[in-house]
N, CA, C and O atoms as CSV, one atom per row, in Angstrom:
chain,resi,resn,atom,element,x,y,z
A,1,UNK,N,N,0.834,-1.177,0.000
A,1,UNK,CA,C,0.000,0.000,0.000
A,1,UNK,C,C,0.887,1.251,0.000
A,1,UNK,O,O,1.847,1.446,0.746
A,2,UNK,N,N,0.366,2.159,-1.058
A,2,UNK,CA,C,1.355,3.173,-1.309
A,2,UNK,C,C,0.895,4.180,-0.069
A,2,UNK,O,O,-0.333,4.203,0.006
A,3,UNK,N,N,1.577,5.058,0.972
A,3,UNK,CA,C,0.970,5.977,1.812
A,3,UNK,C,C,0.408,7.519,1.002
A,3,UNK,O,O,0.674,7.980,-0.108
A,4,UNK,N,N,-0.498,8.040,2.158
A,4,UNK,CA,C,-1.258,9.160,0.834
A,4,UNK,C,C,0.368,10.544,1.706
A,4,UNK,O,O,0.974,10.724,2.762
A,5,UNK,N,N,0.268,11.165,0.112
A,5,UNK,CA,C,0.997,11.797,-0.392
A,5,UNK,C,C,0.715,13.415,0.234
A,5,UNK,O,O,-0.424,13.649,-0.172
A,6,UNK,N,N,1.158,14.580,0.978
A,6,UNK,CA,C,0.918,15.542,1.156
A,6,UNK,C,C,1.450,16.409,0.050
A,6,UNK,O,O,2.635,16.619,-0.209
A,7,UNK,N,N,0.101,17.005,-0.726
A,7,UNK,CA,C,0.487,17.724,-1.764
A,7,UNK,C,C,1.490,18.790,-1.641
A,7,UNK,O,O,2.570,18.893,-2.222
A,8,UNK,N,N,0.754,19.820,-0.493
A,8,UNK,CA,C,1.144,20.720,-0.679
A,8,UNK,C,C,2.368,20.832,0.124
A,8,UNK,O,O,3.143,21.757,-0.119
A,9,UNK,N,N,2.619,19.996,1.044
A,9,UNK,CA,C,3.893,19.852,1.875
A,9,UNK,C,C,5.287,19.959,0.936
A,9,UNK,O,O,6.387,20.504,1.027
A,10,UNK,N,N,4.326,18.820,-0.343
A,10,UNK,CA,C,6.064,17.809,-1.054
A,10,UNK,C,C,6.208,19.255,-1.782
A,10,UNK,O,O,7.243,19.919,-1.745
A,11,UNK,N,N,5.091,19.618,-2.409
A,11,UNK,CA,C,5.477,20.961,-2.979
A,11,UNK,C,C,6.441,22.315,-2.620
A,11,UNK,O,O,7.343,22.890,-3.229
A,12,UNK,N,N,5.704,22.542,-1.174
A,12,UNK,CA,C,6.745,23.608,-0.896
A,12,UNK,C,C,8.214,23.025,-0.103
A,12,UNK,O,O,8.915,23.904,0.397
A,13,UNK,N,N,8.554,21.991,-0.015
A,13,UNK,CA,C,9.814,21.430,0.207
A,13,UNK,C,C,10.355,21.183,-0.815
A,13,UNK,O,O,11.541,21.468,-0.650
A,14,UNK,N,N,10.106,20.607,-2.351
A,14,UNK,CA,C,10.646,20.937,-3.634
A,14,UNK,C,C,10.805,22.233,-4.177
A,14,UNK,O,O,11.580,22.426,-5.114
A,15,UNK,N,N,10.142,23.123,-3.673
A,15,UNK,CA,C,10.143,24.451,-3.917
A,15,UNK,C,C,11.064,25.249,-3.443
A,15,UNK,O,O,11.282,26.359,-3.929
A,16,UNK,N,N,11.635,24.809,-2.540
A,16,UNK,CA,C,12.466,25.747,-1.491
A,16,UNK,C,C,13.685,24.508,-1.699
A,16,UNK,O,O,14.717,25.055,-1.311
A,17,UNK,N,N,13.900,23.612,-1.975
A,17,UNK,CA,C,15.123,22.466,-2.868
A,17,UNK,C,C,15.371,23.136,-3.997
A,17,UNK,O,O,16.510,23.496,-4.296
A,18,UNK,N,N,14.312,23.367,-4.737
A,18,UNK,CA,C,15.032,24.152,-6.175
A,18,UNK,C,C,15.292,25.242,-5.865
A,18,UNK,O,O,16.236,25.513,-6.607
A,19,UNK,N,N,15.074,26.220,-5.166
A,19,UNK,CA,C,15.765,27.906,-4.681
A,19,UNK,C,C,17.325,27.392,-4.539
A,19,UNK,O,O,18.264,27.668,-5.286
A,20,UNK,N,N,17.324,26.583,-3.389
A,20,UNK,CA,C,18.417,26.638,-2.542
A,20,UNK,C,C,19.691,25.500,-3.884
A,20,UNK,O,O,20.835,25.811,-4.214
A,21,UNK,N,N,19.107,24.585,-4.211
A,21,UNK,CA,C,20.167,24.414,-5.539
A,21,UNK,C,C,20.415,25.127,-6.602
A,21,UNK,O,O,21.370,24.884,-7.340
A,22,UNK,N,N,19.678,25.971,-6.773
A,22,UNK,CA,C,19.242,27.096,-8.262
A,22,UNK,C,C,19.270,25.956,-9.392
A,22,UNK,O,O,20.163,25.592,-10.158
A,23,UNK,N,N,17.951,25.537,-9.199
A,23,UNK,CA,C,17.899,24.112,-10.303
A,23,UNK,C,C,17.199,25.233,-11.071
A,23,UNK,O,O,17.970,25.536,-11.982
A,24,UNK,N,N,16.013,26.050,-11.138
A,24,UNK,CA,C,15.570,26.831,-11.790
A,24,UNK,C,C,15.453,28.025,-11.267
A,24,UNK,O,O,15.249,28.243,-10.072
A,25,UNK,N,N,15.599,28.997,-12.281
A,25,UNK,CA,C,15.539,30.790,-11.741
A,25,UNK,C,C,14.445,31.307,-12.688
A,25,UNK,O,O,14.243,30.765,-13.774
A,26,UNK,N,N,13.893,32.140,-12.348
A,26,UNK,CA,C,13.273,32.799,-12.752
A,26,UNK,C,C,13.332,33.884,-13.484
A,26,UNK,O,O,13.675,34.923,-12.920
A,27,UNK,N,N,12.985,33.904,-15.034
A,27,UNK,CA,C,13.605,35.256,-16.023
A,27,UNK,C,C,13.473,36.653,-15.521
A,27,UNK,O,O,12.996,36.475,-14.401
A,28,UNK,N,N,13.587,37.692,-15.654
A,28,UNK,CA,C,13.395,38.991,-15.459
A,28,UNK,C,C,12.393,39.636,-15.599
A,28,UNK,O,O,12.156,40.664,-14.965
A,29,UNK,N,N,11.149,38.790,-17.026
A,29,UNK,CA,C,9.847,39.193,-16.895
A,29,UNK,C,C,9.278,38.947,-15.710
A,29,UNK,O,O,8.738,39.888,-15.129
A,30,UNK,N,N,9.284,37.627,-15.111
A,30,UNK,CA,C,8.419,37.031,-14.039
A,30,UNK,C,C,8.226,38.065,-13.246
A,30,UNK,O,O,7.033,38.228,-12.993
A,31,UNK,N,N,9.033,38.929,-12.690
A,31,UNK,CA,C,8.552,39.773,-11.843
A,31,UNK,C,C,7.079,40.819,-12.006
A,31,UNK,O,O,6.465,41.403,-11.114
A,32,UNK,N,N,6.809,40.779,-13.533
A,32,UNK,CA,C,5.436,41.537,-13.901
A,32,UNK,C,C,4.551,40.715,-14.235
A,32,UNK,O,O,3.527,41.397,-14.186
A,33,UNK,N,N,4.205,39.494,-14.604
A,33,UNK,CA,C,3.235,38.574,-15.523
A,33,UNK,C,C,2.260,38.111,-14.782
A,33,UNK,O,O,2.480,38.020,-13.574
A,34,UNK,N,N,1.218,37.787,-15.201
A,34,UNK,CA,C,0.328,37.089,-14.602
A,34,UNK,C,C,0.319,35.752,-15.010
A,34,UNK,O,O,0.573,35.592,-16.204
A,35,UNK,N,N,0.046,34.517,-14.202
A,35,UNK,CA,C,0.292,33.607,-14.318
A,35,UNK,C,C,-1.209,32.961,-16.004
A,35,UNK,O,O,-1.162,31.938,-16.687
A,36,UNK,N,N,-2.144,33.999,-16.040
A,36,UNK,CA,C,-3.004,33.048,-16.997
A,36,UNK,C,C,-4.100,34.198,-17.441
A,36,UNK,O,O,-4.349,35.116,-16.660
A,37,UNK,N,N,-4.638,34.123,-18.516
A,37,UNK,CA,C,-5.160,34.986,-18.618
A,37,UNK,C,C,-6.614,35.023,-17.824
A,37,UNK,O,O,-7.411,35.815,-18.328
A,38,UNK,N,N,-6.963,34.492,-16.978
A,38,UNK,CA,C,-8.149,34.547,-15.837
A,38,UNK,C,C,-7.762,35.342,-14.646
A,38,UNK,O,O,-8.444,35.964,-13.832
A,39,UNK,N,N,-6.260,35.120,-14.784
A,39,UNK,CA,C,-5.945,36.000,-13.180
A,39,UNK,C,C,-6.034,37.386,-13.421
A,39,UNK,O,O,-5.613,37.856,-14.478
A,40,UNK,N,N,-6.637,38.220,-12.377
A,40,UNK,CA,C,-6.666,39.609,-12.325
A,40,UNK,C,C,-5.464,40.447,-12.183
A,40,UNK,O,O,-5.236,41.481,-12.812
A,41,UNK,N,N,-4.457,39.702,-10.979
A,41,UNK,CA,C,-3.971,40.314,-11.016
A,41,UNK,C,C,-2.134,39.449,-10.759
A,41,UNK,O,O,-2.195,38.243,-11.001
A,42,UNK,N,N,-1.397,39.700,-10.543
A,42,UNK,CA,C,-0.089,38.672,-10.788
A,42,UNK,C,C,0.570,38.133,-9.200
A,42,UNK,O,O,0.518,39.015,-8.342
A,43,UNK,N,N,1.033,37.099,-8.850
A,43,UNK,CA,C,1.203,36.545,-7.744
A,43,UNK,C,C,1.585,36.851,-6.808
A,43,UNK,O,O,2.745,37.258,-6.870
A,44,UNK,N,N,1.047,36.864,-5.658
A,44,UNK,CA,C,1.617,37.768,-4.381
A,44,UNK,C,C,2.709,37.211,-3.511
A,44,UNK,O,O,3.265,37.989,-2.735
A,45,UNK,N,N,3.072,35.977,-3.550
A,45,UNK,CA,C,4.762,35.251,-3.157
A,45,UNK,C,C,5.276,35.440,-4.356
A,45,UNK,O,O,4.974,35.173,-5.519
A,46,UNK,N,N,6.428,36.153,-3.586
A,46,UNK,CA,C,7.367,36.496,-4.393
A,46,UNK,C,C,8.365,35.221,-5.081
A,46,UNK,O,O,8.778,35.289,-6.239
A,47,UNK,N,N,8.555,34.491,-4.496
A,47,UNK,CA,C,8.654,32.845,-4.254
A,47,UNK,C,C,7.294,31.800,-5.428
A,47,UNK,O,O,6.825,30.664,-5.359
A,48,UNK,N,N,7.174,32.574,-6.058
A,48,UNK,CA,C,6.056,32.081,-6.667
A,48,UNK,C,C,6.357,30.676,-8.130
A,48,UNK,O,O,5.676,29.693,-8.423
A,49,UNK,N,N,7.571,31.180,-8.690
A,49,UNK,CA,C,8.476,30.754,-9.934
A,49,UNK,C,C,8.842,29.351,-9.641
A,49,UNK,O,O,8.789,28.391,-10.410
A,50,UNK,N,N,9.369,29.402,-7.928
A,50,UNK,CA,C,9.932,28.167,-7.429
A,50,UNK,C,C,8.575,27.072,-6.888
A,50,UNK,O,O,8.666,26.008,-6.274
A,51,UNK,N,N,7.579,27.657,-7.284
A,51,UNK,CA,C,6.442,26.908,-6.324
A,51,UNK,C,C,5.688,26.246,-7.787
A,51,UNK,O,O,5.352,25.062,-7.776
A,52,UNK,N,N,5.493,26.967,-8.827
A,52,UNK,CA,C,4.960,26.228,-9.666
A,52,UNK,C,C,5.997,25.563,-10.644
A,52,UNK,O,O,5.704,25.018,-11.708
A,53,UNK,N,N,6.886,25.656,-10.267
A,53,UNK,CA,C,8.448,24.809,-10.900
A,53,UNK,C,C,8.434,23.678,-10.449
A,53,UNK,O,O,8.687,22.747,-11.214
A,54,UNK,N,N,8.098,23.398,-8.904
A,54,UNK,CA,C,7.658,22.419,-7.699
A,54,UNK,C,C,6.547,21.673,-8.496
A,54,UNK,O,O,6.735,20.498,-8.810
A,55,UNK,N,N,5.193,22.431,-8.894
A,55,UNK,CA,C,3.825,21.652,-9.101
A,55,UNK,C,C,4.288,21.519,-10.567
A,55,UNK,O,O,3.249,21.117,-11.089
A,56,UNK,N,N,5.122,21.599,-11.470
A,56,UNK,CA,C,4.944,21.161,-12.681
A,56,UNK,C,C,5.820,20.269,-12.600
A,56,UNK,O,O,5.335,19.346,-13.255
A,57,UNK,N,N,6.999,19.874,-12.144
A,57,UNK,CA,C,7.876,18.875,-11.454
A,57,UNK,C,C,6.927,17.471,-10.525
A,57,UNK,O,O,7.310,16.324,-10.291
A,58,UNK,N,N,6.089,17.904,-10.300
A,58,UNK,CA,C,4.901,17.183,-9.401
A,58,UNK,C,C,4.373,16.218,-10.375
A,58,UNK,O,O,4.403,14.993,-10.253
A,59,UNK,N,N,3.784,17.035,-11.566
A,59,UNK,CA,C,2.789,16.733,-12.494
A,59,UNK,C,C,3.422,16.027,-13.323
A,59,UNK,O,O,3.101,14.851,-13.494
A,60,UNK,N,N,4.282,16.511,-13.894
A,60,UNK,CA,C,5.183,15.769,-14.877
A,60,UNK,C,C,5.523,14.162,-14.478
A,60,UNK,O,O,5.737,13.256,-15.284
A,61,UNK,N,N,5.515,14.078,-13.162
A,61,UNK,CA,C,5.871,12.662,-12.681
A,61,UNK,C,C,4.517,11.873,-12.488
A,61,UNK,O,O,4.494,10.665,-12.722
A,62,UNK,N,N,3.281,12.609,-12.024
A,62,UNK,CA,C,1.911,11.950,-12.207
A,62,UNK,C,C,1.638,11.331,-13.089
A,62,UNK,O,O,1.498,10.109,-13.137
A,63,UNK,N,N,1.472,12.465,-14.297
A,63,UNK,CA,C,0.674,12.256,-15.531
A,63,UNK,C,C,1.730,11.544,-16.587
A,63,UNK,O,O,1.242,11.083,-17.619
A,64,UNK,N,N,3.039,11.442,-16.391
A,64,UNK,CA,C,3.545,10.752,-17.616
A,64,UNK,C,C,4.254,11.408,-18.243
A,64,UNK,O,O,4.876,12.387,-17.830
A,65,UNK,N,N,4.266,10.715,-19.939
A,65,UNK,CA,C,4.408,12.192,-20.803
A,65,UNK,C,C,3.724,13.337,-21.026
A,65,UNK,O,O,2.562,13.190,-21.406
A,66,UNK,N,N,4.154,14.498,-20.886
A,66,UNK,CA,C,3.190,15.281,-20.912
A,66,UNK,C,C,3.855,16.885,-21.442
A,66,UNK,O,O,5.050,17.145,-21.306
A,67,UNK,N,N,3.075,17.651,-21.917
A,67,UNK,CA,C,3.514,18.589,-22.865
A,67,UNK,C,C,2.923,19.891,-21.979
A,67,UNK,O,O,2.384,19.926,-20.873
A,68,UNK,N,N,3.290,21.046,-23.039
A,68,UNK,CA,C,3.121,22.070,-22.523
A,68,UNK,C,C,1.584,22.344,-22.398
A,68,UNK,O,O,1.093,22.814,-21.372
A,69,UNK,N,N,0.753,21.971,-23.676
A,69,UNK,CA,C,-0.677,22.220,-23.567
A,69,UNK,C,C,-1.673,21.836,-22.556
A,69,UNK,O,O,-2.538,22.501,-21.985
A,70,UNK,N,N,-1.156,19.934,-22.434
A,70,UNK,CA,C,-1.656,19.580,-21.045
A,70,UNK,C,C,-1.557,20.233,-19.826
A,70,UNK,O,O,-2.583,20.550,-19.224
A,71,UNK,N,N,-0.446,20.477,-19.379
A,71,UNK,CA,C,-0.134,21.204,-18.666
A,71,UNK,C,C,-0.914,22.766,-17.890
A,71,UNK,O,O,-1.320,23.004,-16.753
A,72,UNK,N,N,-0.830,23.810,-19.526
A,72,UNK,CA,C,-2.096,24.847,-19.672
A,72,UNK,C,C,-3.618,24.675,-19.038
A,72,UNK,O,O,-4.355,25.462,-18.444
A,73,UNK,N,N,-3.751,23.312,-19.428
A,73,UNK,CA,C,-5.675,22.813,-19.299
A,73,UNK,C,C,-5.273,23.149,-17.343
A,73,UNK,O,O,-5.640,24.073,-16.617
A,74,UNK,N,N,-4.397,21.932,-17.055
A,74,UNK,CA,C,-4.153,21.358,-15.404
A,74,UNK,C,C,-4.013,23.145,-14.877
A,74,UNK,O,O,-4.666,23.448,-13.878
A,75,UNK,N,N,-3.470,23.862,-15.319
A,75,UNK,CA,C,-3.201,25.004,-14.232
A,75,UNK,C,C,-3.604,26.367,-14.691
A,75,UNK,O,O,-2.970,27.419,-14.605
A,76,UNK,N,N,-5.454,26.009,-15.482
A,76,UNK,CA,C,-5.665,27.266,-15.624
A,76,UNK,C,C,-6.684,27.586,-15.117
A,76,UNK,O,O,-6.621,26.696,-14.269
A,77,UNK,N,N,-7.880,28.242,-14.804
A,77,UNK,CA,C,-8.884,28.742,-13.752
A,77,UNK,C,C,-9.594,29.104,-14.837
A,77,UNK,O,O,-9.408,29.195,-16.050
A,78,UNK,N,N,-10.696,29.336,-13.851
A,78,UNK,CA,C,-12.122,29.910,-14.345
A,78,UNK,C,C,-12.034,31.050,-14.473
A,78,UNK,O,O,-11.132,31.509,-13.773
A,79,UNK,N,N,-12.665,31.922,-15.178
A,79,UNK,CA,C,-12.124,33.956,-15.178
A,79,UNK,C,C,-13.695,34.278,-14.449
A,79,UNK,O,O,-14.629,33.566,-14.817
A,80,UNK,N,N,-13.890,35.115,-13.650
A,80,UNK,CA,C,-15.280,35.918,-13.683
A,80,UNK,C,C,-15.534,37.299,-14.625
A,80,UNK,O,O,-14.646,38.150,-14.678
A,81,UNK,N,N,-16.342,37.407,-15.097
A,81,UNK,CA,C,-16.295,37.929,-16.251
A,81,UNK,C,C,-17.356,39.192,-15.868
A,81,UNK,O,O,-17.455,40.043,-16.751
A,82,UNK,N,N,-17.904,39.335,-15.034
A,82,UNK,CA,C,-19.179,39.993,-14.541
A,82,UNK,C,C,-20.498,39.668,-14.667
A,82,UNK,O,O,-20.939,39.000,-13.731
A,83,UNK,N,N,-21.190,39.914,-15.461
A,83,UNK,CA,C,-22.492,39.459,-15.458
A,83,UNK,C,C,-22.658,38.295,-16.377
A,83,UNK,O,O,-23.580,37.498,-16.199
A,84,UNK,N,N,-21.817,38.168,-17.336
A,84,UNK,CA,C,-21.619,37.046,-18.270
A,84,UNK,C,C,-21.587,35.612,-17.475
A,84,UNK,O,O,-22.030,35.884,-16.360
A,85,UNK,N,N,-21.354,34.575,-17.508
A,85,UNK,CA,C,-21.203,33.356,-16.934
A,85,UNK,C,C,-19.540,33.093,-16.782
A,85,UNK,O,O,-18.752,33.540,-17.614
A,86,UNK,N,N,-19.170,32.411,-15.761
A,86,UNK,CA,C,-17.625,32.602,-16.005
A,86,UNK,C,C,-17.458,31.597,-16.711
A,86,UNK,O,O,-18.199,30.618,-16.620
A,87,UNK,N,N,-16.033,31.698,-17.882
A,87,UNK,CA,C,-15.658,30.556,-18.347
A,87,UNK,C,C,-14.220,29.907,-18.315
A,87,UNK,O,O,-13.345,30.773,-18.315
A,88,UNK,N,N,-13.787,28.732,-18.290
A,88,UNK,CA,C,-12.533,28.518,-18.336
A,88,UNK,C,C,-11.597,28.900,-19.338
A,88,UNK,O,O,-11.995,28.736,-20.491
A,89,UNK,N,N,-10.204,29.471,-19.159
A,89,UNK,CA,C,-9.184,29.637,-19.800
A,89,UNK,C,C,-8.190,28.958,-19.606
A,89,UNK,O,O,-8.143,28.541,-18.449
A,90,UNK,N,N,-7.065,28.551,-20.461
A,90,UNK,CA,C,-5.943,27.903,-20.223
A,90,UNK,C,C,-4.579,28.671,-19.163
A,90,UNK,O,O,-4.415,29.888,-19.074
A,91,UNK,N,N,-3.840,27.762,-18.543
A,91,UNK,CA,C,-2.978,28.824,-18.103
A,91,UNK,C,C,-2.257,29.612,-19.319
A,91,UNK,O,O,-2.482,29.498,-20.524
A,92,UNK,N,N,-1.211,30.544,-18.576
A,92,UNK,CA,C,-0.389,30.455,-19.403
A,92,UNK,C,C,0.800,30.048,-20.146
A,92,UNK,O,O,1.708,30.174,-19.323
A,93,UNK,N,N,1.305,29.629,-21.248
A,93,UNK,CA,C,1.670,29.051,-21.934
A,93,UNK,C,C,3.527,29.438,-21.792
A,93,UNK,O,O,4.339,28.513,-21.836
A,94,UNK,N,N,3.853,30.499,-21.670
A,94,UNK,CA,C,5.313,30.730,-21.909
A,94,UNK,C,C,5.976,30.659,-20.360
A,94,UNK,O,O,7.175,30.844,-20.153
A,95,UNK,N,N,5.009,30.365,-19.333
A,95,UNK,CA,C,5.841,30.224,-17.962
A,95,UNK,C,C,5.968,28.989,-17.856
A,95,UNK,O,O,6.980,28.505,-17.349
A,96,UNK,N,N,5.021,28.289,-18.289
A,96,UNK,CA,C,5.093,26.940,-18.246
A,96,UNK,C,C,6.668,25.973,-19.287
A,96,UNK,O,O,7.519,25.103,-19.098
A,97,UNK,N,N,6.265,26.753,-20.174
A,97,UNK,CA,C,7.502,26.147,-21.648
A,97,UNK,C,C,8.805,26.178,-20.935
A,97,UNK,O,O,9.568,25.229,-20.753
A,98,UNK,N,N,9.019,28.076,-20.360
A,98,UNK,CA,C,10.615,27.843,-19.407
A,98,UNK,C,C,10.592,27.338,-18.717
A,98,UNK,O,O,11.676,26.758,-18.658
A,99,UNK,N,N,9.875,27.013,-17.810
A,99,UNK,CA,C,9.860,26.075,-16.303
A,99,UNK,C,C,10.234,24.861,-17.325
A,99,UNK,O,O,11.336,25.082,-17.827
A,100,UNK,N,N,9.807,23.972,-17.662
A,100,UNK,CA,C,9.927,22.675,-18.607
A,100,UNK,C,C,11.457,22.845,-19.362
A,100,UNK,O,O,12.299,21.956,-19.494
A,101,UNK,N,N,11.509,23.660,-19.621
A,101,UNK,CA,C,13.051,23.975,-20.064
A,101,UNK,C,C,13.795,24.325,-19.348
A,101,UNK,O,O,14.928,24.121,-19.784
A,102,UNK,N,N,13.782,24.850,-18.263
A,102,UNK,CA,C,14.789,24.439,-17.337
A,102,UNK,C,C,14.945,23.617,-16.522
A,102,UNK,O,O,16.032,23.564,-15.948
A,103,UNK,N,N,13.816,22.623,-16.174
A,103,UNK,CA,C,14.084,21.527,-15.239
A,103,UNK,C,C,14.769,19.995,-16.542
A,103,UNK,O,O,15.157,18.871,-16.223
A,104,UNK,N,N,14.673,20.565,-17.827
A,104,UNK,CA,C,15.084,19.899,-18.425
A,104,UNK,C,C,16.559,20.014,-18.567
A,104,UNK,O,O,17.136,18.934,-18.446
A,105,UNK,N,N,17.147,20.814,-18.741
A,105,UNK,CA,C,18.414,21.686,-18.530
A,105,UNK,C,C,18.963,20.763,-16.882
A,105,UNK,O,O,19.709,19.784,-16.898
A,106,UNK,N,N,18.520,21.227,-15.923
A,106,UNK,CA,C,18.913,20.653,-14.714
A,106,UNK,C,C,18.933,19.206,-14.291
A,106,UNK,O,O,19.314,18.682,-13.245
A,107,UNK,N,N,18.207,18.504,-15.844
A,107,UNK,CA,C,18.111,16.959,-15.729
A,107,UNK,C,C,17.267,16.231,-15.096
A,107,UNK,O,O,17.419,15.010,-15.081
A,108,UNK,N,N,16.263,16.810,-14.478
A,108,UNK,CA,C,14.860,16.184,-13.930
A,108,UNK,C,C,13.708,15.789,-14.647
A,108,UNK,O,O,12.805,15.058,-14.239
A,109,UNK,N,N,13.795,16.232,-15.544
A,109,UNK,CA,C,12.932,15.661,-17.020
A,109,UNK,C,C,13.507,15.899,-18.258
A,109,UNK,O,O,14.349,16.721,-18.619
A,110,UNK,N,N,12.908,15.045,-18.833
A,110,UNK,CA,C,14.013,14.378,-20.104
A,110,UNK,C,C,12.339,14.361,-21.300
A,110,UNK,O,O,11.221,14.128,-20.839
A,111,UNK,N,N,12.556,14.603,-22.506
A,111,UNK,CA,C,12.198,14.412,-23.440
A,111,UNK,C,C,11.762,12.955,-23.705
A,111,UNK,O,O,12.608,12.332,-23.062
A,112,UNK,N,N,10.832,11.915,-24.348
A,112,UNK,CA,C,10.318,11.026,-24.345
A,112,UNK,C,C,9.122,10.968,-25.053
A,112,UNK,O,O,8.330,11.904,-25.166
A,113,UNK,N,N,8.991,9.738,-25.578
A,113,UNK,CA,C,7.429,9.060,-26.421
A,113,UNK,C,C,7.319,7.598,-25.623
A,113,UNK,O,O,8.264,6.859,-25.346
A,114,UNK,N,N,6.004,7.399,-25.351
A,114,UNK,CA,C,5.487,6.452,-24.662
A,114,UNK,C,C,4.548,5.621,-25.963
A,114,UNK,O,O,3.463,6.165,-26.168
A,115,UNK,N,N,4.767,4.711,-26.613
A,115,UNK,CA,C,3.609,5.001,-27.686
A,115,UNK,C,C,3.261,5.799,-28.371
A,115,UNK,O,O,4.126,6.191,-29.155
A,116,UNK,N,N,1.987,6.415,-28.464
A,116,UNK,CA,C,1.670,7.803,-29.681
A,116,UNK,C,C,2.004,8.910,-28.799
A,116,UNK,O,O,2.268,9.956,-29.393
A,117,UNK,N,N,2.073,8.949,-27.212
A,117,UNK,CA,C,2.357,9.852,-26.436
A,117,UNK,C,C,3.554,10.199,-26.586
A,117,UNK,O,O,4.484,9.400,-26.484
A,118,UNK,N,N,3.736,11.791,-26.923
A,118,UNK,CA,C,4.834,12.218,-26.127
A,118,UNK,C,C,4.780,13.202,-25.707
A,118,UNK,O,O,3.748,13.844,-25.902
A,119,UNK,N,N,6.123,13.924,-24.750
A,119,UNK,CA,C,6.398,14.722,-24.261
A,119,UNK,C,C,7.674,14.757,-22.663
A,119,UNK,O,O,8.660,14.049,-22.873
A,120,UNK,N,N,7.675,15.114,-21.963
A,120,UNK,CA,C,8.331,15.424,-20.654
A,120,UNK,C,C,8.060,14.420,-19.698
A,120,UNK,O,O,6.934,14.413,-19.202
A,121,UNK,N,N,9.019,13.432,-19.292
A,121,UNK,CA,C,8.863,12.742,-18.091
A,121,UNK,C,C,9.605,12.560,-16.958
A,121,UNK,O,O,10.258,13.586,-16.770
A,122,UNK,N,N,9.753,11.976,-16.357
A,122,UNK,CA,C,10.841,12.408,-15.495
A,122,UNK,C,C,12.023,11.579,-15.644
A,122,UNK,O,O,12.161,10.574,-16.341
A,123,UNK,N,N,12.903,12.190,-14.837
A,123,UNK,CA,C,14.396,11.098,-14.942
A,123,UNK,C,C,14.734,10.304,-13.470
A,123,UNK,O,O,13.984,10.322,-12.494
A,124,UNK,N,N,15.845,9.711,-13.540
A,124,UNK,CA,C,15.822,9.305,-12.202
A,124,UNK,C,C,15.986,9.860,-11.346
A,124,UNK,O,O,15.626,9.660,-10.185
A,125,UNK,N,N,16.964,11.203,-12.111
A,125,UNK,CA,C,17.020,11.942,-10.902
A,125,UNK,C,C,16.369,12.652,-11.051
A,125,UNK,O,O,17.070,13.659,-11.148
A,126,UNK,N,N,15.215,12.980,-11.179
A,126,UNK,CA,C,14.118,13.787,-10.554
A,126,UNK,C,C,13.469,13.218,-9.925
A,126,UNK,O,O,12.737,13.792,-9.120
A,127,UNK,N,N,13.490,11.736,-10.065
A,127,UNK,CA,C,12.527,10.486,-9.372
A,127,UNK,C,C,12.977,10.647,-8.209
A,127,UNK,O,O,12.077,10.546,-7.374
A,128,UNK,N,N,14.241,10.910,-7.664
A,128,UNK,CA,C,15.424,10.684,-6.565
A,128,UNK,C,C,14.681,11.898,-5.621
A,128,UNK,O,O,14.215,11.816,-4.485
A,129,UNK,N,N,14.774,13.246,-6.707
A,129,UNK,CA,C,15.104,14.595,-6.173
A,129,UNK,C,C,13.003,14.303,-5.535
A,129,UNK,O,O,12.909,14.404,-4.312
A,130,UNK,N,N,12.076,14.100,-6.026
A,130,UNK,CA,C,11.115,13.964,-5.353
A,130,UNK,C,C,10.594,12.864,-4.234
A,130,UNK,O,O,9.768,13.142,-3.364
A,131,UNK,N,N,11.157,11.686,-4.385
A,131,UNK,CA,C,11.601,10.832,-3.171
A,131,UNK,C,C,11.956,11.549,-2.019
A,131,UNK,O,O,11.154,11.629,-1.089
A,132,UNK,N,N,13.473,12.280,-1.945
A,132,UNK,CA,C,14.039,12.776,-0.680
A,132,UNK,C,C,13.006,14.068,-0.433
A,132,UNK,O,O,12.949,14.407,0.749
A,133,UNK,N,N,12.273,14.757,-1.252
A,133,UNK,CA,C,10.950,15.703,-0.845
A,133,UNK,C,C,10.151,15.135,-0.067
A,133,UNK,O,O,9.553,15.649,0.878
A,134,UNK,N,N,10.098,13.785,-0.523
A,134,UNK,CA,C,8.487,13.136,0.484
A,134,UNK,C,C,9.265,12.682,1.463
A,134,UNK,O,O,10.454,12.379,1.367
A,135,UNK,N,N,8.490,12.630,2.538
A,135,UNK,CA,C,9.373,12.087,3.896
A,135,UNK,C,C,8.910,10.629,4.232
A,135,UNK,O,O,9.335,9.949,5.166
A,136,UNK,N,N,7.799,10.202,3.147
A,136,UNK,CA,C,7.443,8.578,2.873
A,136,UNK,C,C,8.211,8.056,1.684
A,136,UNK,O,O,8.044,7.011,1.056
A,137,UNK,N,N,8.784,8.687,1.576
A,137,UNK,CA,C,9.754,8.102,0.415
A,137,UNK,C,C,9.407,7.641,-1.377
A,137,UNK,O,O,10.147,7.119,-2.211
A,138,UNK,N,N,8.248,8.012,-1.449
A,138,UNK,CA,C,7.516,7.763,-2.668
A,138,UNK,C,C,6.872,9.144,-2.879
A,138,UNK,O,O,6.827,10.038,-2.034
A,139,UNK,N,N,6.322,9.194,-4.276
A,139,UNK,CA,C,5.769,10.606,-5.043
A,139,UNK,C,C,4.526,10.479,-5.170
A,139,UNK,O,O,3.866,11.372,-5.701
């Protein structure tokens, strides 16, 4: 029996692992962007780059292969629109691509086809680097 997994724990302990190794940094835009076009307004941890670097590092090991678009669907929100009905939007697309490109760069995910699937999966050592995150020893 696999033990249940604390999301948000493994997250911000991978999050604060990639700061402190500088597995990924954050470009010079990040400081102005909003994460999607539903958000009003742009992230209030400043620490924010290293946290969804964490949840796409997360995901990437869940779901498999997996690409930038998937990705978009998993981390984008509903917009309120005012009197209209709200509707869903994708995240956005170019924070996601560098994050994926640099944890690829740092060797935690690797390029791959599974069958007709492809995209981003993980490596061992990212398998490793999220192991020593969980304090049950599994992802």
């Amino acid at each position: 029996m696999i033990p249940q997994v604390n999301t948000q724990e493994l997250i911000t302990r991978a999050s604060g692992e990639l700061k402190k190794q500088k597995l990924v940094q954050p470009p010079e835009w990040a400081r102005f962007v909003k994460t999607g076009r539903e958000k009003s307004r742009m992230p209030d941890n400043p620490d924010w780059w290293y946290m969804r670097s964490a949840a796409v590092l997360r995901s990437v090991a869940k779901l498999g292969p997996v690409g930038t678009e998937k990705l978009r669907r998993k981390f984008g929100g509903r917009k309120d629109r005012g009197h209209q009905p709200d509707r869903f939007f994708k995240a956005g697309g170019s924070i996601i691509r560098e994050i994926l490109q640099q944890l690829e760069k740092s060797g935690l995910v690797a390029q791959a086809a599974k069958g007709v699937h492809k995209g981003r999966v993980l490596t061992p050592k990212g398998t490793s680097f999220l192991a020593k995150m969980n304090k049950h020893g599994t992802i």
